[in-house]
Every structure is written in structure tokens, then in C-alpha cells.
C-alpha positions in Angstrom: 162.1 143.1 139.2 161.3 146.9 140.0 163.9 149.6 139.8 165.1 151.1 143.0 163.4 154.7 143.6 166.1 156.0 144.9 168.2 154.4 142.5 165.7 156.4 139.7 165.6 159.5 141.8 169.6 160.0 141.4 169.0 159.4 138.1 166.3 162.3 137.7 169.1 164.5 139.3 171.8 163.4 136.9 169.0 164.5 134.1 168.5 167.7 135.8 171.6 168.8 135.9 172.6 168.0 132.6 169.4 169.7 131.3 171.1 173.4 130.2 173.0 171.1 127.3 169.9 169.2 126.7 169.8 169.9 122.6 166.9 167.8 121.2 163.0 167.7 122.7 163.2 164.1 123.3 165.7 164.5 125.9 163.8 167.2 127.9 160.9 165.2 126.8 162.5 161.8 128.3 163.6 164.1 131.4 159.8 165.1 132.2 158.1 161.8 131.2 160.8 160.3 134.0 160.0 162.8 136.4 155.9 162.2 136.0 156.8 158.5 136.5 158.3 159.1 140.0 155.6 161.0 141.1 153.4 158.0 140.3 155.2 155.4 142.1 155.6 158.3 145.1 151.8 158.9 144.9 151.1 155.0 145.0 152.6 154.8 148.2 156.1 153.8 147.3 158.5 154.9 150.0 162.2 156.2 149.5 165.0 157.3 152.3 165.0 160.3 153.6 168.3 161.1 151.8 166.8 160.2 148.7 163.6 162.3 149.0 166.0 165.4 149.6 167.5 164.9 146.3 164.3 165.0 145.0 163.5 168.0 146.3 167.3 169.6 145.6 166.7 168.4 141.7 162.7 170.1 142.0 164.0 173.4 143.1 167.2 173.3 140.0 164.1 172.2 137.4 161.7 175.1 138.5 164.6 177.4 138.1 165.6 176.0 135.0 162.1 175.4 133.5 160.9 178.7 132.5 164.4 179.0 129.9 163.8 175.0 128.9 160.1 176.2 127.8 161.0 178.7 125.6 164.0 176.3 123.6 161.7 173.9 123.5 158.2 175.0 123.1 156.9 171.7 121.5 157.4 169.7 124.2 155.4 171.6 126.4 152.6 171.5 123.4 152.6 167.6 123.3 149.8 167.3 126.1 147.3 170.6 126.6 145.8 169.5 129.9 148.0 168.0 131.8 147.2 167.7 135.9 148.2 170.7 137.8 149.7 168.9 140.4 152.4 167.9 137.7 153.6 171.6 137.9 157.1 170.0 135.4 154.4 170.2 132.6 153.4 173.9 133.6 156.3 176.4 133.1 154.0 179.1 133.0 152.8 178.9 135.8 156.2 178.8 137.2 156.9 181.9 136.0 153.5 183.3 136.7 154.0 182.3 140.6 157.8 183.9 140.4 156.7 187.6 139.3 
């Protein structure tokens, strides 16, 4: 049976907004894996509420603010895959804060 996306997107929010107290790598670790694996079912054509993809975007916009702090706690997190895709810009807090200045 396959989770609810909208049922997984509320729970990306949740994760977001508990990230500031995040204290160990495998939580923000577990936090961006999660947030990769809704992009994939999004990108393969899986299709939410409208209400649901505005939480999405709400919880984006907190993790982009919160991202460029989260990568400097926890630098080995962000070391765990060089290359990633830069379409997943969760795994590129540099460039966040390149685009921001």
C-alpha cells in the first residue's frame, strides 16, 4: 500500500520545523533523504492537493532559510554525496547562500 503524499508532505513540515533542535546528522540526514524522496514521487507524476503542495512550498521556503545555519552544524551531512543533482537545491546550501548575497 503506498503512503499518502500529502500525508508525507505534512510530515516533511513537521521535520522542518523541528529542524533548529535537530542534534545528531542522522536526523537532518533523515530530514533531507525524506525530502529527495518526495521530489521523486512529485517528478514521477504523482499528484497532491493543492493545499498540500502549499505546504510544501511553506516548509521549502522555512528549509532554505534555515539551511545555510543547518550546513555549518552539520557539515558531514552535506559531505556524504559530492555531486548531487542541482535540481535537489536541499543538498546545496551553498548555493543558497550564494543566491541570497
Amino acid at each position: 500500500m503506498r503512503r499518502s503524499l500529502e500525508r508525507d508532505i505534512a510530515a516533511y513540515e513537521a521535520m522542518v520545523e523541528a529542524l533548529p533542535s535537530y542534534a545528531e546528522d542522522e536526523e537532518v540526514s533523515a530530514l533531507l533523504v525524506w525530502r529527495e524522496s518526495l521530489q521523486d514521487r512529485i517528478d514521477a507524476g504523482e499528484r497532491t492537493t493543492p493545499t498540500a503542495a502549499s505546504l510544501l512550498e511553506t516548509a521549502d521556503r522555512a528549509l532554505k532559510r534555515l539551511l545555510p545555519d543547518i550546513a555549518s552544524r552539520f557539515p558531514d551531512v552535506f559531505a556524504l554525496d559530492p555531486a548531487p543533482p542541482n535540481r535537489l537545491w536541499w543538498w546545496h546550501p551553498e548555493q543558497l547562500a550564494t543566491s541570497a548575497a
